[in-house]
C-alpha positions, 0 to 999 in steps of 0.5 A, a space after each residue: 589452437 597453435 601453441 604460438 597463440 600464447 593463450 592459456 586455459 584457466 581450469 578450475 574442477 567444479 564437481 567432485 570425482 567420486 563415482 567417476 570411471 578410472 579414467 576421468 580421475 586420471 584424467 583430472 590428476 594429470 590436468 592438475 586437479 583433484 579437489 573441488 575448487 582446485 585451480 590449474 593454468 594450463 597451455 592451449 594445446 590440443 592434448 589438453 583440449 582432448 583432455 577436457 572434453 572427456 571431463 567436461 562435466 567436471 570442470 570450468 574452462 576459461 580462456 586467458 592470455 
């Protein structure tokens, strides 16, 4: 996605990060998250998308404007 489009992500972590790898919790650290039910708005960039789907499993992803 073009970070022109003005799209934004709407990330909310749905599961809890114990018993993940190291990486997945930094990963969920440097989206913003850290507790069950935290919410983030974030730019639709392909670093955050990269970031996402390593923790799919982790979080809900909608898209917003």
């Amino acid at each position: 996605m073009n970070s022109d489009s003005g799209l934004q992500l709407r990330v909310r972590q749905t599961r809890s990060s114990i018993g993940t790898k190291p990486k997945q919790r930094g990963t969920l650290r440097a989206l913003g998250l850290g507790r069950i039910g935290r919410v983030n708005t974030l730019p639709d960039r392909p670093e955050i998308r990269g970031m996402l789907a390593r923790v799919p499993h982790l979080v809900e992803v909608q898209e917003v404007k």
